[in-house]
VEXTIBA-937926 format. One record per residue (C-alpha): y, z negated, x negated; residue in one letter. Coordinates in steps of 0.02 Angstrom, whole numbers. Each point is the difference from the previous one (the first is absolute). Layout:
pt north: Y, up: Z, east: X, code: A
...
This chain:
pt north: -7065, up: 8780, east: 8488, code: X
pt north: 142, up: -96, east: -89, code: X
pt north: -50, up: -148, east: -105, code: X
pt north: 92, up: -168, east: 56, code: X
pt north: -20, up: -47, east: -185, code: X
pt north: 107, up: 143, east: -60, code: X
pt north: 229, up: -2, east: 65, code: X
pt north: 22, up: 95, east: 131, code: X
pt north: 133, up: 120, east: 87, code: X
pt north: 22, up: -85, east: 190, code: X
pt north: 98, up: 132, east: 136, code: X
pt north: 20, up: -87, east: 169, code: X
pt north: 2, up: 108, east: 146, code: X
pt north: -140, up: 103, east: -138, code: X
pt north: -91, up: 118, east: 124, code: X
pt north: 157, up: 36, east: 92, code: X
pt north: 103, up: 184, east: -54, code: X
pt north: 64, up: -26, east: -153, code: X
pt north: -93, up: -148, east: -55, code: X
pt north: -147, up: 101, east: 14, code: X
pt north: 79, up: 161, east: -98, code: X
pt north: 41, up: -141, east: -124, code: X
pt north: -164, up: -55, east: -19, code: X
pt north: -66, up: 162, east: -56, code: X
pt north: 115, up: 28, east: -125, code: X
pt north: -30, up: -190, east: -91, code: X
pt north: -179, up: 47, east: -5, code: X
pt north: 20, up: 135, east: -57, code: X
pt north: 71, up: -61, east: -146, code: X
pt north: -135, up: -127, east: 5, code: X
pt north: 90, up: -157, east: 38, code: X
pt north: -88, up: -132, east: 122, code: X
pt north: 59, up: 11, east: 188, code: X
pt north: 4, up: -125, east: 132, code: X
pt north: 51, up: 61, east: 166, code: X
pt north: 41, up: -150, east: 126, code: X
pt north: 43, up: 65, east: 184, code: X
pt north: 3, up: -101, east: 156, code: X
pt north: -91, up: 145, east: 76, code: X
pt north: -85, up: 123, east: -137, code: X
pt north: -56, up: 142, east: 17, code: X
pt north: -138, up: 70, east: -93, code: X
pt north: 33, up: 187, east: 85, code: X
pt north: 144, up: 22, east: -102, code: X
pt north: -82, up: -73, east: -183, code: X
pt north: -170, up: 102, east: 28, code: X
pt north: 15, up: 82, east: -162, code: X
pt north: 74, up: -142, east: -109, code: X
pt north: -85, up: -140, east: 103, code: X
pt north: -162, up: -38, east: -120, code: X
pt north: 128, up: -15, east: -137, code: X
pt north: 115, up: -141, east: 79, code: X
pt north: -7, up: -142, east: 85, code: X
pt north: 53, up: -37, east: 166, code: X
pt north: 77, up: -178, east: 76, code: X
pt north: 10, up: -12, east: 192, code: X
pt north: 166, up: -120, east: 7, code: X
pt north: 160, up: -44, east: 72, code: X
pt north: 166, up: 6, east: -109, code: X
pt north: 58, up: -149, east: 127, code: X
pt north: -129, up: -114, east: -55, code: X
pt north: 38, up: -35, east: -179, code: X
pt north: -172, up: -108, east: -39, code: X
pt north: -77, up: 188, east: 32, code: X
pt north: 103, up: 66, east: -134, code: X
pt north: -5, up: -125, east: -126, code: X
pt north: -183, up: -21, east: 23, code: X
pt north: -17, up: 204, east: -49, code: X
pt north: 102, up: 9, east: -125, code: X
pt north: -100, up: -172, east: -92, code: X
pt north: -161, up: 93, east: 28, code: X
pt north: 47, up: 168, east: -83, code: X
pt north: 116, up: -63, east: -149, code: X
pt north: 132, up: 107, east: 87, code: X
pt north: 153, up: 24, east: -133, code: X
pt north: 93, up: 125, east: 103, code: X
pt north: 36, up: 28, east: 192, code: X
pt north: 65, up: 137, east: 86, code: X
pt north: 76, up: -62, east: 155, code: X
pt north: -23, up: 138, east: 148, code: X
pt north: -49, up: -81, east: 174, code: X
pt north: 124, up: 6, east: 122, code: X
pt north: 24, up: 57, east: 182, code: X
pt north: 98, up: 143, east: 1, code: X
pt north: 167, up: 47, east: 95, code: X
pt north: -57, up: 1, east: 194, code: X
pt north: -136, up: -129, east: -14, code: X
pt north: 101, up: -99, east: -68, code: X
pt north: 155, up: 43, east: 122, code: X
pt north: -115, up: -40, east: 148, code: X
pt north: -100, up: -172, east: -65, code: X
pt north: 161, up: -80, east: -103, code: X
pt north: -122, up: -175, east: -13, code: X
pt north: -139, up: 88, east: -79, code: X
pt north: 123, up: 110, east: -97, code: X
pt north: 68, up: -162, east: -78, code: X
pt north: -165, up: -79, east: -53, code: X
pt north: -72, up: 146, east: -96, code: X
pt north: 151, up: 102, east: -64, code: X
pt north: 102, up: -192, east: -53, code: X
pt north: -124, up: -123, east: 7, code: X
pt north: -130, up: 85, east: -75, code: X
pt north: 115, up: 71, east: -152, code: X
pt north: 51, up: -169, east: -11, code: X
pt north: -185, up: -54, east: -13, code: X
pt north: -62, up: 124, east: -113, code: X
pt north: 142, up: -38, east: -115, code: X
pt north: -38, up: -200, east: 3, code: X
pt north: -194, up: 42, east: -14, code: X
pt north: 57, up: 105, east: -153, code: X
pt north: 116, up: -145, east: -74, code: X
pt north: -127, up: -98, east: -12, code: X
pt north: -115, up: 92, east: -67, code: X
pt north: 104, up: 64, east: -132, code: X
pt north: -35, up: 185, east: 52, code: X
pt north: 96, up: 111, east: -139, code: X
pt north: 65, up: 146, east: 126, code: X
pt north: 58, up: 1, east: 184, code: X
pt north: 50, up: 153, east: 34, code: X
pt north: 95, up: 16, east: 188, code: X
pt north: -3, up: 157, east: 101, code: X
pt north: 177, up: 2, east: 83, code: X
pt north: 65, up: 149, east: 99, code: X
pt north: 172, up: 85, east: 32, code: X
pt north: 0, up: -105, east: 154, code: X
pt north: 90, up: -135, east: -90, code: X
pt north: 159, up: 129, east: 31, code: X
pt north: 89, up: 19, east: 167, code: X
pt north: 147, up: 99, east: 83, code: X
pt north: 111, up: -135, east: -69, code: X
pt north: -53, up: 0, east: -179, code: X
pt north: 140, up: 64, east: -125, code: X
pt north: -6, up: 164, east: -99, code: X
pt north: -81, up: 37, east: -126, code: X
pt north: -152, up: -95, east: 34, code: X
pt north: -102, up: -71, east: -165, code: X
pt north: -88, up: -157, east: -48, code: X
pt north: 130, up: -107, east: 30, code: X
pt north: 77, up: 79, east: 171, code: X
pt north: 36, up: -112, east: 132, code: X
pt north: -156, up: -14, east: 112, code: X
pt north: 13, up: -1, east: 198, code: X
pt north: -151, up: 57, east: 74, code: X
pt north: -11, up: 87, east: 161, code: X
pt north: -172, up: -65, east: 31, code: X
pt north: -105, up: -171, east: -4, code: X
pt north: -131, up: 122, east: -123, code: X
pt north: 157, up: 15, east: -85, code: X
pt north: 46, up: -181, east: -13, code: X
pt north: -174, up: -33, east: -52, code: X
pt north: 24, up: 114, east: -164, code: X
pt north: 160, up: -95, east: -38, code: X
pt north: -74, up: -171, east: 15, code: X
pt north: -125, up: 53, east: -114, code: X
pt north: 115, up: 51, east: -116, code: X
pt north: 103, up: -148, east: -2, code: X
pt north: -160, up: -122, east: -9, code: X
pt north: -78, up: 107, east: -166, code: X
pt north: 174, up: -5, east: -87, code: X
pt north: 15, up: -204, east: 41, code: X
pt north: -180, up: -16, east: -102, code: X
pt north: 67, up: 106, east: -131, code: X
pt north: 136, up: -91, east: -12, code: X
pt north: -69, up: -178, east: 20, code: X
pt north: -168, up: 18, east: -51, code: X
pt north: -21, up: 140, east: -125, code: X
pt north: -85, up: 108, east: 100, code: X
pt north: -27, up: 191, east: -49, code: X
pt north: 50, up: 61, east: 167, code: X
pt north: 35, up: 188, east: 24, code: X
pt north: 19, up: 116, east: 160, code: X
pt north: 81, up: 150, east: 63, code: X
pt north: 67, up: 52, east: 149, code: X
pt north: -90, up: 135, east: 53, code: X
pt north: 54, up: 189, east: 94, code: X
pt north: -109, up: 12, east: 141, code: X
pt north: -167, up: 17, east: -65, code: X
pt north: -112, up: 141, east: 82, code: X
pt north: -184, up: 77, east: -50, code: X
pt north: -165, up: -15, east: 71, code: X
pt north: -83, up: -122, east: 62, code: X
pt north: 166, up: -78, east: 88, code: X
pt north: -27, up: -81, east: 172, code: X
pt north: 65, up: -143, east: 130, code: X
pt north: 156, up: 16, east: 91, code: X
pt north: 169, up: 70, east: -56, code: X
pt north: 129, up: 116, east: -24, code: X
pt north: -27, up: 12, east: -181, code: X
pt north: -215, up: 28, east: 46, code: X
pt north: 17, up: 150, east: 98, code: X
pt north: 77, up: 94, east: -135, code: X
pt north: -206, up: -23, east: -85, code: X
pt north: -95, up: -22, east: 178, code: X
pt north: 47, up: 194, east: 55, code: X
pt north: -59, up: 96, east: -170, code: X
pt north: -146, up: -67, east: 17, code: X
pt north: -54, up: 10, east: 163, code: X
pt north: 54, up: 164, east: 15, code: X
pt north: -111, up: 55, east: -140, code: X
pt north: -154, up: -118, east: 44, code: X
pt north: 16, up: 17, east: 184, code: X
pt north: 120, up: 181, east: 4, code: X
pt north: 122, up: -88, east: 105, code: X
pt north: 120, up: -131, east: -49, code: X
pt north: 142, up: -111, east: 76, code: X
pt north: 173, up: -45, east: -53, code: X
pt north: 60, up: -152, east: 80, code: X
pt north: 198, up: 13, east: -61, code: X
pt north: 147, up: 117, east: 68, code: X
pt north: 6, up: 162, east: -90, code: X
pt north: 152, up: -50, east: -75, code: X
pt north: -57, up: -133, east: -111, code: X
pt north: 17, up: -8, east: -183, code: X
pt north: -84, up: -121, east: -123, code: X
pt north: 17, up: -30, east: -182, code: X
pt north: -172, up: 45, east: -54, code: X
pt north: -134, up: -52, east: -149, code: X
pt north: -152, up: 63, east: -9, code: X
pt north: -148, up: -139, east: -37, code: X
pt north: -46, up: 82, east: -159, code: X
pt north: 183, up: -30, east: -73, code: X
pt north: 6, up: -181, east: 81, code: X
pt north: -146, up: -61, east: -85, code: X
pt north: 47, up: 92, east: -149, code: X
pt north: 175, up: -126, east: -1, code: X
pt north: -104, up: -150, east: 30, code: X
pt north: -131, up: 21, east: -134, code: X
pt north: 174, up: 58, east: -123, code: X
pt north: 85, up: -155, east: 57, code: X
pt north: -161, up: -109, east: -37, code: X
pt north: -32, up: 65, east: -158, code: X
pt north: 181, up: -21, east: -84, code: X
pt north: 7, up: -121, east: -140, code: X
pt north: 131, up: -91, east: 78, code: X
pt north: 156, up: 43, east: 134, code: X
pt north: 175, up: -2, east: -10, code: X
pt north: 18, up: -56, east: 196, code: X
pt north: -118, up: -54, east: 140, code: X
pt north: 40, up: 139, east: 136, code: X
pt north: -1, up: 185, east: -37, code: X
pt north: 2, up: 132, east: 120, code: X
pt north: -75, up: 181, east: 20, code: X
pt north: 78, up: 143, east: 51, code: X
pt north: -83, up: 125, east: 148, code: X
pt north: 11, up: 182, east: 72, code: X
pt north: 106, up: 11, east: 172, code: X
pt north: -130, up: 45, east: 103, code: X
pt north: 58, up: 57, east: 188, code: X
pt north: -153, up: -7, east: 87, code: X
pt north: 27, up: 173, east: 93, code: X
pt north: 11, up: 81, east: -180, code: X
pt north: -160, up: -76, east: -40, code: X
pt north: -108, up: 49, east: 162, code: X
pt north: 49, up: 179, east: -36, code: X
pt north: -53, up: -18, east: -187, code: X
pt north: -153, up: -85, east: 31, code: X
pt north: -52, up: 134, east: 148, code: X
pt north: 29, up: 144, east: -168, code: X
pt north: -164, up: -85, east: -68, code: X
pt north: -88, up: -43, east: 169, code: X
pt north: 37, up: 163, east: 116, code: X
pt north: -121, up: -33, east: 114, code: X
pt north: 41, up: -175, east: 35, code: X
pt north: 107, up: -46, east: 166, code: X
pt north: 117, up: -140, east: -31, code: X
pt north: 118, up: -77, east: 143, code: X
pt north: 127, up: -138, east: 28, code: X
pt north: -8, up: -149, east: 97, code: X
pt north: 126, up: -140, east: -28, code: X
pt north: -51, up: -159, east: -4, code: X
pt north: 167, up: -124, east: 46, code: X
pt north: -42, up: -143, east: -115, code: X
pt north: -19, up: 135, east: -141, code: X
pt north: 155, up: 99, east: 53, code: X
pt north: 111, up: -156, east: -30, code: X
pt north: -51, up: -27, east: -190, code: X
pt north: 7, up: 207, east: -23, code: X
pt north: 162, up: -13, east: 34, code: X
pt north: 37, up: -127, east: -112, code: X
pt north: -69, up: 86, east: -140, code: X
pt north: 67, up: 144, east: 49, code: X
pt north: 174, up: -72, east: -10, code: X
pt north: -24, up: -63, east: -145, code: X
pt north: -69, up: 137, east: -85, code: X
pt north: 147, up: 107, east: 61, code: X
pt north: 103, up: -135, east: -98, code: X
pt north: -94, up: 47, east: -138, code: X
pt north: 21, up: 172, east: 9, code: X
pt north: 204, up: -14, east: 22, code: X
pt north: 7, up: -94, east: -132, code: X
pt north: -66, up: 112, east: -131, code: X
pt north: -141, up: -143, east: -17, code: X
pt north: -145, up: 120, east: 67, code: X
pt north: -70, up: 46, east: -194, code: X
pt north: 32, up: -176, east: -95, code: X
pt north: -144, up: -127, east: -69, code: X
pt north: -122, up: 167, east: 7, code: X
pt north: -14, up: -68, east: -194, code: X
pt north: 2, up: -196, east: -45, code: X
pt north: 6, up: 9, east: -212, code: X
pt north: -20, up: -159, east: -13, code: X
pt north: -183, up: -6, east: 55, code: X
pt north: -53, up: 187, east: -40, code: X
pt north: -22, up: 84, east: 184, code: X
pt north: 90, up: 139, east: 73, code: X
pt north: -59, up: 73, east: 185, code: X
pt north: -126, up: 143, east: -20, code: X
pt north: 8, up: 64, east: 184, code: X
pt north: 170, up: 37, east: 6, code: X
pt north: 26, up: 134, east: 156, code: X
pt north: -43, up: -6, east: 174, code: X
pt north: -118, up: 157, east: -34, code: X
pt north: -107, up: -102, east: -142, code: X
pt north: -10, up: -147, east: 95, code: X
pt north: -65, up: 94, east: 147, code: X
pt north: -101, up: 91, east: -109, code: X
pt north: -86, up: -119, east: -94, code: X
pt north: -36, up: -94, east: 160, code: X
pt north: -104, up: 120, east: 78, code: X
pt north: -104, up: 40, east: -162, code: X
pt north: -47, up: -189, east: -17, code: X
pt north: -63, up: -6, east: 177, code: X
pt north: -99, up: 158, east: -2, code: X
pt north: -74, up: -51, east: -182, code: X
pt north: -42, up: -182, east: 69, code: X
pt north: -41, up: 49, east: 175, code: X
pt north: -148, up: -122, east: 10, code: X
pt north: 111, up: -141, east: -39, code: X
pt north: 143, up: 23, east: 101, code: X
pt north: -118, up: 51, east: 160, code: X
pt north: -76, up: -147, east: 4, code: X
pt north: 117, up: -110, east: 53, code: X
C-alpha cells in the first residue's frame, strides 16, 4: 500500500475511466497513487488496487481534500472528477458543486498546501457553434453545455493561481476520450458502453442517431498526454489541446462488428443523449470543413504525438484490450 510518509500522485475522480487507466500507468512506473472518488470503485482497480491507495471523498467538500493530500505528502494532482455532459445537463445544482466548486476546492486545498502540479482535465466542450475558426488555446470559448462551462471555469480558475499565486497549473482540453472501462450516462459513453457489451454480453446498444460523429481519443493516448504534460520541465502556456480521429459512429459499429461477427448490436436513441450528439456532431463537422480534422495529433512541446490514429486502430485496439482483460472489464 502507499506510504503516507513518502509524496504522493493524488487523481480525483481515481477509479472512474480514465483516472483508473491513469493509475496503472503511474504505477507502473512506480510512482505512489492516491485515488480519491466520491464513489470508488474497486471493480475497475482490481489489478492495480493492492498497489494504491484509495480515498472515499467529495471534491465539494474541500476539508476532504486538503485532509488527503496532508496525509500522503501529495506534490502533484491530477484533477479528473466531474459529471459528465447529460448528468450534468439534467442536475445543473449538483453539476455546479463538483465540476466549479469542487475545482475551485481542490485548487485552494492545493494552494495551501503548496502542491507542485495541478494538472486539469478540460475537454473540447469549452468550444461551441459560435466559437471562431481556427480553434486553438486561445479561441474564444462558448460552450454549448453546462459540462462545457464547467471545463472553462476550470480553466479560468487554474490560470488565476498561476497567475496570482505561482501555481504550476497545466491541462488540456481533451477529444472525446473512449476505451474500456467507460460508463454513466452520455453521448460521448455509448461510443465505449456498446464494444463492450457486445463482446462480454454478444449484444450491444448504441444510444445516438446513426449519424453522429465525434472527435475521438482513445484512453491509451489520453493518459499518454497527461503523464507527457506532467512530466515536462516546465510549459510555455497553461492550456494545450489534443487532436482526435472523426469518428461517425455508424463507421465505427461496422468496424467493430469486422472483429466481433457474431455479436448483434442495435440502436436506441436516448433524447437527452441525442441533444449533446448533435452538438458534437456539429462541431466536429466544423472541424472537418475547416481542414482542422488532423491538427494537435503532435504537441512538440511536451513530446506526444497520437498513436491510434484511424478509426480501424482505434476499433481495433479496443476490442483486443477487452478480450485480453476480460475479467476486469466483466466485472463491473
Amino acid at each position: 500500500m502507499v506510504s503516507s510518509q513518502s509524496s504522493s500522485i493524488l487523481i480525483t475522480g481515481g477509479t472512474g475511466f480514465i483516472g483508473s487507466h491513469l493509475a496503472r500507468k503511474l504505477v507502473a512506473m512506480n510512482h505512489r497513487v492516491v485515488l480519491f472518488d466520491l464513489y470508488p470503485n474497486t471493480r475497475s482497480i482490481t489489478d492495480i488496487k493492492e498497489r494504491v491507495e484509495v480515498v472515499k471523498g467529495d471534491v465539494a467538500d474541500q476539508m476532504a481534500i486538503a485532509e488527503t493530500i496532508g496525509r500522503f505528502d501529495v506534490d502533484t494532482v491530477f484533477h479528473a472528477a466531474a459529471m459528465l455532459s447529460v448528468a450534468a445537463a439534467t442536475d445543473l445544482k449538483n453539476a455546479y458543486q463538483v465540476n466549479i466548486e469542487g475545482t475551485f476546492n481542490l485548487l485552494e486545498a492545493c494552494r495551501e498546501a503548496e502542491v507542485k502540479k495541478v494538472i486539469f482535465l478540460s475537454s473540447l466542450a469549452a468550444f461551441g457553434p459560435n466559437t471562431p475558426f481556427p480553434f486553438h488555446e486561445k479561441s474564444y470559448r462558448e460552450p454549448a453545455s453546462f459540462y462545457g462551462v464547467g471545463k472553462v471555469c476550470g480553466e479560468v480558475m487554474g490560470t488565476f493561481y498561476h497567475h496570482e499565486y505561482g501555481m504550476d497549473f497545466r491541462c488540456v482540453r481533451l477529444a472525446v476520450v473512449i476505451g474500456p472501462g467507460r460508463r454513466g450516462q452520455g453521448a460521448t459513453v455509448s461510443f465505449s458502453k456498446f464494444v463492450e457489451d457486445v463482446i462480454l454480453e454478444e449484444s450491444g446498444v448504441v444510444m445516438v442517431p446513426d449519424y453522429t460523429v465525434l472527435p475521438i481519443i482513445h484512453v491509451d493516448d489520453a493518459t499518454d498526454f497527461l503523464v507527457a504534460l506532467w512530466n515536462a520541465p516546465k510549459v510555455s502556456q497553461q492550456v494545450f489541446m489534443s487532436g482526435g480521429v472523426p469518428v461517425p459512429i455508424e463507421g465505427f459499429v461496422e468496424e467493430v462488428k469486422k472483429h466481433v461477427p457474431g455479436g448483434k448490436i442495435r440502436y436506441e436513441v436516448d433524447p437527452e443523449a441525442e441533444q449533446v450528439a448533435s452538438t458534437w456532431t456539429l462541431l466536429t463537422t466544423m472541424l472537418i470543413n475547416q481542414g482542422q480534422a488532423n491538427v494537435y495529433r503532435e504537441v512538440e512541446e511536451i513530446g506526444w504525438k497520437l498513436k491510434h490514429d484511424t478509426l480501424e486502430d482505434i476499433a481495433k485496439t479496443f476490442v483486443e484490450e477487452i478480450r485480453e482483460h476480460r475479467d476486469i472489464y466483466s466485472s463491473f
